[in-house]
C-alpha positions in Angstrom: 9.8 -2.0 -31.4 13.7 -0.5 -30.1 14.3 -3.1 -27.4 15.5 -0.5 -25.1 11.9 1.6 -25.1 10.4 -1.3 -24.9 12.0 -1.8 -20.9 12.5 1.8 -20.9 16.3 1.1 -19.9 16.3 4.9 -19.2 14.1 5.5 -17.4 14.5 3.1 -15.3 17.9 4.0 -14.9 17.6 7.7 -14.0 15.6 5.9 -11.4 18.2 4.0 -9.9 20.3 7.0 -10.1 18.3 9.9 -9.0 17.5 7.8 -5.2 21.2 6.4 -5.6 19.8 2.9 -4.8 23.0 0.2 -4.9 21.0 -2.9 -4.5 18.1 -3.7 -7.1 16.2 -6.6 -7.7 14.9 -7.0 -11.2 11.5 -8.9 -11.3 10.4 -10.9 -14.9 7.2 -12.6 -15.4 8.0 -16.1 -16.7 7.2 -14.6 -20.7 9.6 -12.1 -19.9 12.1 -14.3 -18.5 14.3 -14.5 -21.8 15.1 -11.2 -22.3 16.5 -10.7 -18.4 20.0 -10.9 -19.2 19.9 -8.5 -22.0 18.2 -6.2 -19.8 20.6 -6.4 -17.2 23.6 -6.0 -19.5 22.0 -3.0 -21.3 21.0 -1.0 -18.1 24.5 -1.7 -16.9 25.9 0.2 -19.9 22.8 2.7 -19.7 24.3 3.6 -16.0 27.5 3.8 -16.6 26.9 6.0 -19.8 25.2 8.5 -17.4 27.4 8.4 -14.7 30.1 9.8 -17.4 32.0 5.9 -17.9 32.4 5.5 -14.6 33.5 2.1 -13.9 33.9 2.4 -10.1 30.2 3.9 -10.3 28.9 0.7 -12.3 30.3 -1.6 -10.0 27.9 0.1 -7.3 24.6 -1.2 -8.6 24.3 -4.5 -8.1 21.8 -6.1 -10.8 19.6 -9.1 -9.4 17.1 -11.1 -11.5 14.2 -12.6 -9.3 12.0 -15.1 -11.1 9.3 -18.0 -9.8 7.4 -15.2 -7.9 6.2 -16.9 -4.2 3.0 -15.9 -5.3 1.4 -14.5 -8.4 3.8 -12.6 -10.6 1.4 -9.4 -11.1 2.5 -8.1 -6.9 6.2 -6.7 -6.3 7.7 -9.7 -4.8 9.3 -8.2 -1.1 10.1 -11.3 0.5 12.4 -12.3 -2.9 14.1 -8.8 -2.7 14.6 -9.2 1.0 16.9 -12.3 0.1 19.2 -10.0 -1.6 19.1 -7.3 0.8 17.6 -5.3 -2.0 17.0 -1.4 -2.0 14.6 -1.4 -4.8 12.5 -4.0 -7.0 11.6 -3.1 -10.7 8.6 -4.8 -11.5 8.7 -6.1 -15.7 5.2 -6.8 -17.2 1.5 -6.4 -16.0 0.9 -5.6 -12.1 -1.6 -4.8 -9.7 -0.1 -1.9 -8.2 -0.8 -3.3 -4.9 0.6 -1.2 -2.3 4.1 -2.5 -1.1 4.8 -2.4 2.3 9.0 -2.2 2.8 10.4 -1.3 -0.6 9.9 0.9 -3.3 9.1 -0.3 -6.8 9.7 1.1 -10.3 7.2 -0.4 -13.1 8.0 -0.9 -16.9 4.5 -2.0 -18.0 5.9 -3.3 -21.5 4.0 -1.9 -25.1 2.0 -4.8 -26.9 1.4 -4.0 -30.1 -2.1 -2.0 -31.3 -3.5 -0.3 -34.2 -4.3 2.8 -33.2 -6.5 3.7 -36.2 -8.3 0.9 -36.2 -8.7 1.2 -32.4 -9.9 4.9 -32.6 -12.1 4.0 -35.5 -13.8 0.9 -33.5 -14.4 3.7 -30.0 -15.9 6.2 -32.7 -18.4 4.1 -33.9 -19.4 2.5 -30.4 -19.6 6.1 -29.0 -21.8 7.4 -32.0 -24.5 4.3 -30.9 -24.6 4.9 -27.3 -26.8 7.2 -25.4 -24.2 7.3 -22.2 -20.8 9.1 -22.3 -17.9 6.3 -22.4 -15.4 5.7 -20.4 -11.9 4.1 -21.9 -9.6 1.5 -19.8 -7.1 -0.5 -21.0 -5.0 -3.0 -20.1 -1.6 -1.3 -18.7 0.4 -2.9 -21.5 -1.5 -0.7 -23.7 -1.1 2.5 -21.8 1.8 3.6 -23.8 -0.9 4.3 -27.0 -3.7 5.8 -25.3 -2.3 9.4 -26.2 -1.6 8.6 -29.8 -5.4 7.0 -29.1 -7.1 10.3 -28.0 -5.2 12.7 -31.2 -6.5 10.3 -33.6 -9.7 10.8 -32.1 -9.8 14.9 -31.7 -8.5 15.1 -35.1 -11.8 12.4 -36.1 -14.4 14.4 -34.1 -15.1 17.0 -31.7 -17.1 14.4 -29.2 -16.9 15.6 -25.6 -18.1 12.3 -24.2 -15.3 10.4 -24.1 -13.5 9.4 -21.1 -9.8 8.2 -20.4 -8.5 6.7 -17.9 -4.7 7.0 -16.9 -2.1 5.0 -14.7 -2.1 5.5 -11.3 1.9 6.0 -11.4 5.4 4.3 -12.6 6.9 4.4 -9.2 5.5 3.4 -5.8 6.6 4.3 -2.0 5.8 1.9 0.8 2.8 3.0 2.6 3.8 3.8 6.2 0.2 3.4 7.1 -0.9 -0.5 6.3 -4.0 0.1 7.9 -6.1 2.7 6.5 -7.5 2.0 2.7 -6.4 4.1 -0.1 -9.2 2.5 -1.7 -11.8 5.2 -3.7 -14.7 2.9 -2.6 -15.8 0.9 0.7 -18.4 -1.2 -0.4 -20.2 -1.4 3.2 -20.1 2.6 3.1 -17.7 3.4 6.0 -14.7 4.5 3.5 -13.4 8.2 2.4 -14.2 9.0 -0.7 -10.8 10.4 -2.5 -11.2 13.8 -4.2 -9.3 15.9 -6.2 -8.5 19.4 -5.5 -10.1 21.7 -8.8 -13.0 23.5 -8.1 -15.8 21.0 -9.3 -15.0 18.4 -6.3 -14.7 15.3 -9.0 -15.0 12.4 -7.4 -11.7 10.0 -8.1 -11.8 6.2 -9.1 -9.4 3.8 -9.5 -9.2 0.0 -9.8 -6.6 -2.1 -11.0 -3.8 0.2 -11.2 -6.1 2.5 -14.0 -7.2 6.0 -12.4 -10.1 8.5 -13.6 -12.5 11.1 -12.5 -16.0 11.6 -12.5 -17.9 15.0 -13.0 -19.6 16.5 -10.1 -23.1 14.9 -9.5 -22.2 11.6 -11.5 -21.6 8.0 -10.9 -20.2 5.6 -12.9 -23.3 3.9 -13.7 -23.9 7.0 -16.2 -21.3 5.6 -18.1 -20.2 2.6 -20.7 -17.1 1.2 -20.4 -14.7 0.5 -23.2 -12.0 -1.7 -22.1 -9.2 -2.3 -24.5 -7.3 -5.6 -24.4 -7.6 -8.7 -24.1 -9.4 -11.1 -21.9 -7.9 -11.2 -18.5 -8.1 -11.0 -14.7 -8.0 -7.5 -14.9 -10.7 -7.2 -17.4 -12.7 -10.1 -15.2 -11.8 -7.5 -12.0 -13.7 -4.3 -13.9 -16.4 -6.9 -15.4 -17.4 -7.9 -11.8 -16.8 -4.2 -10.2 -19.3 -2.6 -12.5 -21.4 -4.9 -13.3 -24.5 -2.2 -13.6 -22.4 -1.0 -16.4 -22.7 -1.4 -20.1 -18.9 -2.8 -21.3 -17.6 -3.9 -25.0 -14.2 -5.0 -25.6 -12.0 -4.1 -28.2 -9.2 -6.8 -29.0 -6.6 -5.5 -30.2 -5.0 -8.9 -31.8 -7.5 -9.6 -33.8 -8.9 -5.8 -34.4 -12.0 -7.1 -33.4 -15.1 -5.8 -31.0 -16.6 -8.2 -28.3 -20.0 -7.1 -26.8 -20.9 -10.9 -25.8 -19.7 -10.9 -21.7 -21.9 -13.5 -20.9 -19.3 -15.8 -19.9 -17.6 -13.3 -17.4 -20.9 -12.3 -16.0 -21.9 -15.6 -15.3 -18.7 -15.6 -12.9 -20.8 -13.1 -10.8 -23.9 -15.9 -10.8 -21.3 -18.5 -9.7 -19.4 -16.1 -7.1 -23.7 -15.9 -5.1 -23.6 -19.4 -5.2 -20.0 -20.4 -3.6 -21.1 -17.3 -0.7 -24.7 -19.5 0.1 -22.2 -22.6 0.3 -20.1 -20.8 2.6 -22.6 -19.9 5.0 -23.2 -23.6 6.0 -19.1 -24.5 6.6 -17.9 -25.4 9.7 -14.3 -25.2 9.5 -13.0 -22.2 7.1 -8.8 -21.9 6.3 -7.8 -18.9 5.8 -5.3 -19.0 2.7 -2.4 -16.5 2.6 -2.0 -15.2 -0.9 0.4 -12.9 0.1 3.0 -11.3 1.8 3.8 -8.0 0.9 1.0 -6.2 -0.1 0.7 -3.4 2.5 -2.9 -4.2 5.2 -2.5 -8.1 4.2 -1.8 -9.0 8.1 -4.4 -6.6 9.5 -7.4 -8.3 6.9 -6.1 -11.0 8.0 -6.7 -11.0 11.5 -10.4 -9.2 11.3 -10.9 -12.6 8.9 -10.0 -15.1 11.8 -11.9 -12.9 14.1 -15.0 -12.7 11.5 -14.9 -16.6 11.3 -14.6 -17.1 15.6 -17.8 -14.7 15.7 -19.9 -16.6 13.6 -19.4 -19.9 15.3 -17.1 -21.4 13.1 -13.4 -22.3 13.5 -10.6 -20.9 11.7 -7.3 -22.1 10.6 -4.6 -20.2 8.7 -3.0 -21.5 5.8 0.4 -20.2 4.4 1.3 -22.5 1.8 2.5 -20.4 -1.6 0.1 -20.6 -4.5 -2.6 -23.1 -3.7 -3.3 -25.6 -6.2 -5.5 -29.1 -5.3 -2.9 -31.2 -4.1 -1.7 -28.8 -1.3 -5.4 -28.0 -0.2 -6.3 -31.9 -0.1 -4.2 -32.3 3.0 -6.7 -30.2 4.5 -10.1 -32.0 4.2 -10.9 -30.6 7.2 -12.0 -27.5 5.9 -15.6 -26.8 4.5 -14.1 -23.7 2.2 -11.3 -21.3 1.9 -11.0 -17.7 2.5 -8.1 -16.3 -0.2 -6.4 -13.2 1.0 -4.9 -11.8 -2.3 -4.2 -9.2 -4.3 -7.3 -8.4 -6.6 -5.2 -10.4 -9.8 -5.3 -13.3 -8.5 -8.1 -13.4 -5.9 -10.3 -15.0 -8.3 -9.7 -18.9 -8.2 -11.9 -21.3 -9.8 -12.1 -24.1 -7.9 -13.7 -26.7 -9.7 -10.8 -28.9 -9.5 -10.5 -28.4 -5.6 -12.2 -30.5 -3.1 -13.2 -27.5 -1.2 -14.7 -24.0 -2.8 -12.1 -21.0 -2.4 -14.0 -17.6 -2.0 -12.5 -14.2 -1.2 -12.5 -11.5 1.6 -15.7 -10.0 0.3 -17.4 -13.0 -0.1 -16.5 -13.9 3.7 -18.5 -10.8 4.7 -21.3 -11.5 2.7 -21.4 -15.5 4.3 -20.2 -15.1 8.0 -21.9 -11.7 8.3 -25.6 -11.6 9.3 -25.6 -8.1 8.9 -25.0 -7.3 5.6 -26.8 -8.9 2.7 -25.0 -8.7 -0.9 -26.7 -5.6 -3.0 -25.0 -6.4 -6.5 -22.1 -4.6 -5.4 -18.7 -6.5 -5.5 -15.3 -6.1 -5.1 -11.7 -8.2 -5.1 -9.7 -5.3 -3.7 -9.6 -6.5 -0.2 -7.9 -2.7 1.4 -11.3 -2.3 0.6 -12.6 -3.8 3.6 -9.8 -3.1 6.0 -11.8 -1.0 8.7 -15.3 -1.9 7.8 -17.5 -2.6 10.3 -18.2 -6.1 9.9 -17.0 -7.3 13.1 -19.5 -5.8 15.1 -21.2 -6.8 18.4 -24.7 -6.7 17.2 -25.2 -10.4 16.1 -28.6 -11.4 14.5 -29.8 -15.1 16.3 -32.7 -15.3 13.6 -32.7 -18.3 11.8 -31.4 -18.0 8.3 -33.2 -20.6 5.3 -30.2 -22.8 3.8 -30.6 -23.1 0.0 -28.5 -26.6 0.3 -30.0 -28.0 3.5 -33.4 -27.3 2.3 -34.9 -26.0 5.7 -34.0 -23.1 8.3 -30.6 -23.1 9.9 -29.1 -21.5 13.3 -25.7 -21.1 12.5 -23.7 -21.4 16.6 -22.3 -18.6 18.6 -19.2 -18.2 20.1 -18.7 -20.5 22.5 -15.8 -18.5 24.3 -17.0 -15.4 24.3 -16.9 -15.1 27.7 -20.9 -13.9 28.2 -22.0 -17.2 30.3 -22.3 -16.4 34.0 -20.4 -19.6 35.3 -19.4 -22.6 33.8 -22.3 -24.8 34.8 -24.1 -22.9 32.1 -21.6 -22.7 29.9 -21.7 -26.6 29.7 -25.4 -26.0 29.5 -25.5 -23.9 26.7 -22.6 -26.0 25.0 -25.2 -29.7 25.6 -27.9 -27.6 24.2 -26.2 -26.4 20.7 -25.7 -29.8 20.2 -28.7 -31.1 19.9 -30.6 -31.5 16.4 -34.4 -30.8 16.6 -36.2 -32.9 13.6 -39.6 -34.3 13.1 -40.7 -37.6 12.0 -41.3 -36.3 8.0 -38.6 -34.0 7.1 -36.1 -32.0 8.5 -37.3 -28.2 9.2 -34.4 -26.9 11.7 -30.7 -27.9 11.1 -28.6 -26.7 13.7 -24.6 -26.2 12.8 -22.0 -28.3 14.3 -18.8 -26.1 14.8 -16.2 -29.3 14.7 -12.5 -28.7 15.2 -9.6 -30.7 14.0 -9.2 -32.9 16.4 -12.9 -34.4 16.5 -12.8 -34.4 12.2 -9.4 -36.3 12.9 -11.4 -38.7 15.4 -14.8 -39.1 13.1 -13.7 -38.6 9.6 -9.9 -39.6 8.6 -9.3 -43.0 7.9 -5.9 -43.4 8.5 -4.7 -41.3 12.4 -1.2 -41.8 12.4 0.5 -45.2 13.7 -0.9 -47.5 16.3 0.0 -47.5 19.7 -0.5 -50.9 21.7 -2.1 -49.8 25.0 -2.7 -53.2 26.2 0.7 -54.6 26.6 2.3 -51.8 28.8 5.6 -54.1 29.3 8.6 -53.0 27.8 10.1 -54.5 25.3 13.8 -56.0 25.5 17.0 -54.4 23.7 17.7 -56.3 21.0 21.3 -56.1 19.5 20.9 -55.2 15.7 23.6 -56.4 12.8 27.3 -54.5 12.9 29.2 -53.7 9.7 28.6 -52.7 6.1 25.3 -53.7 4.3 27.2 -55.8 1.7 28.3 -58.3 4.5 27.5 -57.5 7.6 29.4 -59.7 10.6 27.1 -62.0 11.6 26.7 -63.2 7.7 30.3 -63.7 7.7 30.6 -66.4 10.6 27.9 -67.9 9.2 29.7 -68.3 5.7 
């Protein structure tokens, strides 16, 4: 494949050219890493063949290569671009399309390679088996051959019951509006529903930067999904999404059809079980996985404030990409809440000392109120302005799968509802207490420890002594003068 189509040097450079941007950052995956400079130097001559061989006009775009992303690669890196001063960032290689917050981005999604016979052949056949109409995603690197995809297909057969999907866009705007969800779905139902404007009202999806529409009166349950690529956290993303749905996958290395998902359904199984564990933590940190996807801070706050209402404690975390050395320093903390893009919100954490879980899985554990219905999602805009912070707490005793009994998870303490403070301390004495009979255990009552009192009970080593007894001070002692290879004192004494 022509090495300049391949990182559409053209296009990218019209877009440089048309918003006269004079600062752009250039952002490669680590695979991509090797071609950079050959990018750079062919853009440079791309720019300056369109500006006419102007050299004065070539010497206005500055070129900058940002690699070793802060976090994951797949998110437009703005706190890298914002070391450059940069007016742009062109994002190389598979993405999220999370929405940036402070800086426009240009994506060349790269073309791996796929038969497209073979491909069309291998959608044919699945389509003439099934009883539901199908719906076609791809990975993005393969977006380039859907089109030659869907000829080879019309020119096959006449079947109406085939579905594409399409990318949401090359270029992205900040969103001036980091609040409010462009999200198609809010799982807890308080979202708008984004429509397009033909007569039938279709009802528009999107997840994973891929975009499609449903007919009138349909939901996506109606429909099997045939995901083309390979396996990946995007294809894990749609697996747990829809997981009412029928899915095959078609790889296109090996031309061959996967219809065994067991493996990335049984994620879903193990994603029930870290939200039960959750429910029973006492101390949660609340990891940031990111800093420029736009609503990040707002999640983040209704997180800390989800944690205070149910009686736990709360503790933010900004340490990069977490791996188990960095979280150890933190034992702490019962779990982790990962605020990430949907790529990478998915961590397994088997070789962590404490589970990691995401947003949605946060509601589903510190929330009393809502109960998890097989829907799931990683997109966490999803849940900005969800109602999951409301006043309305349930007190009812909730069974603990791990505990084995009943357990009252602690309110608030500071929540200001206490008439005066001899009550307070009342009401503090009393949720300390732990009723048990002589046999078994059959009410557990949750400890909400901080810090400090893990710091006092549970670490071995607290920092260096301090000798409280003697409170004398000690005497100034005159230490050795000179260099270390002879210092004076060694010298009278030779």
């Amino acid at each position: 494949m022509d090495f300049n189509s391949k990182y559409e040097i053209e296009e990218t450079s019209t877009f440089i050219i048309t918003r006269n941007f004079t600062r752009v950052a250039l952002q490669f995956p680590d695979e991509m890493l090797k071609d950079s400079m050959r990018v750079v130097r062919a853009m440079r001559e791309e720019i300056r063949r369109a500006r006419g061989g102007e050299l004065e006009g070539e010497r206005r775009v500055g070129l900058y290569v940002m690699a070793d992303t802060t976090y994951g690669s797949c998110c437009v890196d703005e706190v890298g671009a914002a070391h450059v001063n940069a007016d742009c960032v062109v994002h190389y290689g598979h993405t999220c399309f999370s929405q940036t917050s402070t800086i426009p981005a240009f994506f060349v999604l790269g073309k791996a390679y796929i038969d497209v016979s073979n491909c069309a052949t291998k959608i044919r056949e699945y389509a003439s088996t099934n009883q539901k109409p199908i719906l076609v995603l791809f990975g993005l690197d393969y977006s380039y051959a859907i089109t030659s995809i869907k000829e080879a297909l019309v020119a096959e057969t006449s079947d109406s019951n085939i579905m594409y999907s399409d990318v949401l866009c090359s270029t992205m705007d900040p969103m001036k509006d980091h609040v409010v969800s462009d999200g198609n779905q809010n799982i807890f139902g308080n979202g708008t529903t984004h429509k397009t404007c033909n007569p039938e009202a279709r009802t528009k999806c999107h997840i994973g930067g891929l975009t499609w529409s449903l007919p009138l009166g349909h939901k996506i349950e109606d429909f099997s999904l045939f995901w083309i690529g390979p396996e990946s956290a995007a294809f894990t993303n749609v697996v747990l999404r829809f997981n009412n749905c029928g899915i095959v996958r078609y790889d296109a290395t090996n031309d061959h059809l996967v219809t065994d998902l067991y493996q990335q359904r049984k994620i879903l199984k193990q994603r029930y079980y870290l939200v039960e564990k959750a429910k029973g933590a006492n101390m949660v940190g609340v990891l940031v996985g990111t800093l420029g996807v736009a609503g990040y801070l707002h999640l983040i706050h209704q997180m800390k404030d989800l944690i205070t209402r149910a009686g736990k404690k709360a503790y933010l975390l900004v340490m990069g990409r977490p791996n188990p050395a960095k979280l150890a320093n933190f034992p702490e903390c019962d779990i982790f809440v990962y605020v990430s893009c949907e790529q990478t919100a998915l961590i397994d954490s088997k070789e962590f000392y404490a589970p990691i879980i995401t947003p949605f899985e946060a509601v589903l554990a510190f929330s009393r109120e809502h109960e998890w219905t097989g829907e799931y999602t990683m997109e966490f805009r999803n849940l900005i302005g969800s109602s999951f912070n409301s006043q309305n707490r349930v007190n009812a005793a909730r069974f603990s799968f791990f505990k084995g009994g009943f357990v009252e998870d602690l309110e608030d303490e500071e929540d200001g509802n206490h008439e005066d403070d001899a009550c307070a301390l009342v009401v503090a004495a009393e949720k300390a207490l732990q009723l048990r009979e002589s046999s078994q255990q059959l009410l557990v009552r949750g400890l909400a420890k901080s810090g400090a009192e893990f710091l006092v009970a549970a670490r071995s080593y607290q920092g260096l002594k301090v000798n409280y007894e003697d409170s004398q001070p000690s005497p100034v002692l005159v230490g050795r003068a000179g260099k270390a290879s002879g210092y004076e004192s060694e010298k009278r004494q030779q």
